[in-house]
C-alpha positions in Angstrom: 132.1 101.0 136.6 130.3 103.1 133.8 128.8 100.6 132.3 125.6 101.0 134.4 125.4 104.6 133.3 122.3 105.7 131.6 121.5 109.0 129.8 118.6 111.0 131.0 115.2 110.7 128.1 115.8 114.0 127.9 119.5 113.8 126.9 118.3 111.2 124.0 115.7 113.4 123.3 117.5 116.3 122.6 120.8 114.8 121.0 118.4 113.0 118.0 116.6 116.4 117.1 119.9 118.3 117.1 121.6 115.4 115.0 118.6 116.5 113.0 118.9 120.1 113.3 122.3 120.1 112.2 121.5 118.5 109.4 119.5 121.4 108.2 122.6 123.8 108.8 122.5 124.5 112.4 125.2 124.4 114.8 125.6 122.0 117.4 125.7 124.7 119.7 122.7 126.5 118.1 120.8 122.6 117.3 121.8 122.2 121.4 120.6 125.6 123.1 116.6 125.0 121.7 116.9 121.9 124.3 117.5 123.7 127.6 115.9 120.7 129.4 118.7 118.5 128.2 121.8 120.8 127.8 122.2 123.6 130.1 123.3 127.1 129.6 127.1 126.0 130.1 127.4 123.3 128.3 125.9 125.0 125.1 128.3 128.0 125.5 131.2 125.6 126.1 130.2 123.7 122.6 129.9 127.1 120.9 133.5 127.8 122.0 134.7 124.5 121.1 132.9 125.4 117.6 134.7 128.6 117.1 138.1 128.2 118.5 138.2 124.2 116.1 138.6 122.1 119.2 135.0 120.6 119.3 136.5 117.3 120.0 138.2 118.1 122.9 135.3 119.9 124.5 132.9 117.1 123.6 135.3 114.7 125.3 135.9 116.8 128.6 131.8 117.7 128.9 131.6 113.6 128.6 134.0 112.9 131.3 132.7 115.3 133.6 129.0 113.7 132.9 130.6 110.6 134.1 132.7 111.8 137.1 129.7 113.6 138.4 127.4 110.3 137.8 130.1 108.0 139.6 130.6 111.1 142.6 126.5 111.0 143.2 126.7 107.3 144.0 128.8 107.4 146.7 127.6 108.0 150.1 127.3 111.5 151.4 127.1 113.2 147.9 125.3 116.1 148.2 124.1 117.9 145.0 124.2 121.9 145.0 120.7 121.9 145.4 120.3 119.5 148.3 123.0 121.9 150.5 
């Protein structure tokens, strides 16, 4: 069912310059906030957190789940977005 998922070009976009950015010595958090188009507010602060209390992995696993619980949700019938109520 998730197979036909795609990420956004902005997503891809902003995940290759922060794999970058980190590489320079950047946070993921940090590499993650200078792409607002691609990572919101939320998710940046919730990857800082994840960064500072050691359970990255964790966080990084729940923000992937929700991506895809939210993608599945707005193809069923009747979805309504927050911005389309």
């Amino acid at each position: 069912m998730a197979d036909d998922l795609r990420f956004p070009e902005r997503f891809l976009w902003g995940a290759a310059t922060s794999a970058h950015q980190v590489e320079g010595g950047n946070t993921l958090s940090e590499s993650f906030s200078r792409h607002p188009k691609a990572f919101d507010r939320l998710y940046c602060k919730m990857v800082a957190a994840g960064e500072v209390g050691g359970v990255l992995d964790v966080i990084l696993q729940r923000l992937a789940d929700f991506n895809v619980d939210t993608a599945m949700m707005q193809k069923k019938p009747g979805w309504k977005t927050s911005s389309s109520i």
